[in-house]
C-alpha positions as CSV (number, residue, x, y, z in Angstrom):
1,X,-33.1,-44.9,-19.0
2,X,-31.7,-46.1,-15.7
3,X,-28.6,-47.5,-17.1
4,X,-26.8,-45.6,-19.8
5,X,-25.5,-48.1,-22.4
6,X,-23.5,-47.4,-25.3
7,X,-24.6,-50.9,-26.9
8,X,-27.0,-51.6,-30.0
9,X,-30.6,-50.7,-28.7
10,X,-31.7,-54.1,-30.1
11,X,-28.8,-56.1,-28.8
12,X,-30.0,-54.7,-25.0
13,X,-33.5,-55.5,-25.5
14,X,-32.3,-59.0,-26.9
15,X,-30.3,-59.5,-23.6
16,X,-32.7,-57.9,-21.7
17,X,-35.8,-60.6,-22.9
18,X,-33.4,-63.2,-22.7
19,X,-32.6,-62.3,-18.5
20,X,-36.5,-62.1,-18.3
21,X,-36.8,-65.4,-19.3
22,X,-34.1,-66.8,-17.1
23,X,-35.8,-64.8,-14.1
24,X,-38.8,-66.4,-14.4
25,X,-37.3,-69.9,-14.7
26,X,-35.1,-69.5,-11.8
27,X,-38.2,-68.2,-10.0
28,X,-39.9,-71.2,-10.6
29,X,-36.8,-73.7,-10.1
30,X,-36.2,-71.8,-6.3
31,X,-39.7,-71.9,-5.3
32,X,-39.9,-75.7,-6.1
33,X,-36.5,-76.3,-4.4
34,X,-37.8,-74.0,-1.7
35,X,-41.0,-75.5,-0.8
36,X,-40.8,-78.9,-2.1
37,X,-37.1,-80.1,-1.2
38,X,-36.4,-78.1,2.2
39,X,-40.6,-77.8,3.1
40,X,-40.5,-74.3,3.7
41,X,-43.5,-72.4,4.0
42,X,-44.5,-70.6,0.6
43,X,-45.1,-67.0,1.5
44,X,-41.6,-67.6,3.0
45,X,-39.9,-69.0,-0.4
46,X,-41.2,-66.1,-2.3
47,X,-40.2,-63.5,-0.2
48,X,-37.0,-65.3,-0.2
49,X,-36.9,-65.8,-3.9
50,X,-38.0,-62.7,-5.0
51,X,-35.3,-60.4,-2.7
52,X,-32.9,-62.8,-4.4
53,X,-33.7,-62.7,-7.8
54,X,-34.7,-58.6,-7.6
55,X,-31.0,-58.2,-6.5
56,X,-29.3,-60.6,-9.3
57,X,-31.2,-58.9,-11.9
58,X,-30.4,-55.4,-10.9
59,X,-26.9,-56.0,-11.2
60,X,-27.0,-58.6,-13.8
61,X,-29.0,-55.6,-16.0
62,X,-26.4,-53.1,-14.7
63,X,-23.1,-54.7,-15.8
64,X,-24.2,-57.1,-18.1
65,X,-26.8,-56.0,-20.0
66,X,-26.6,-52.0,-20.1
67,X,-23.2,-51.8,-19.2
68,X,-20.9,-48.6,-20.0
69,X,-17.9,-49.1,-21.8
């Protein structure tokens, strides 16, 4: 694994579906504010998004999900 975690292997997949699913929703909720709200080009907002939400989940899975104790 990349993270070691000394949780419950179903709890971390549990949390780890659960970020998946706020990912995509956020992806969708930045894009539309992106393009829709502040008219910037699409290729733009997803580049945008995407560097944005790669970095919030790496550390949201890092200390959040698969944290160490």
């Amino acid at each position: 694994m990349v993270f070691q975690s000394e949780c419950n292997i179903l709890l971390s997949i549990f949390k780890y579906y659960l970020l998946v699913i706020a990912v995509l929703i956020a992806n969708y909720l930045l894009l539309t504010l992106l393009t829709l709200h502040f008219s910037l080009n699409i290729v733009l907002s997803k580049i945008l998004v995407e560097i944005i939400l790669f970095i919030a989940n790496y550390f949201i899975s890092k200390f959040m999900i698969f944290k160490s104790k």
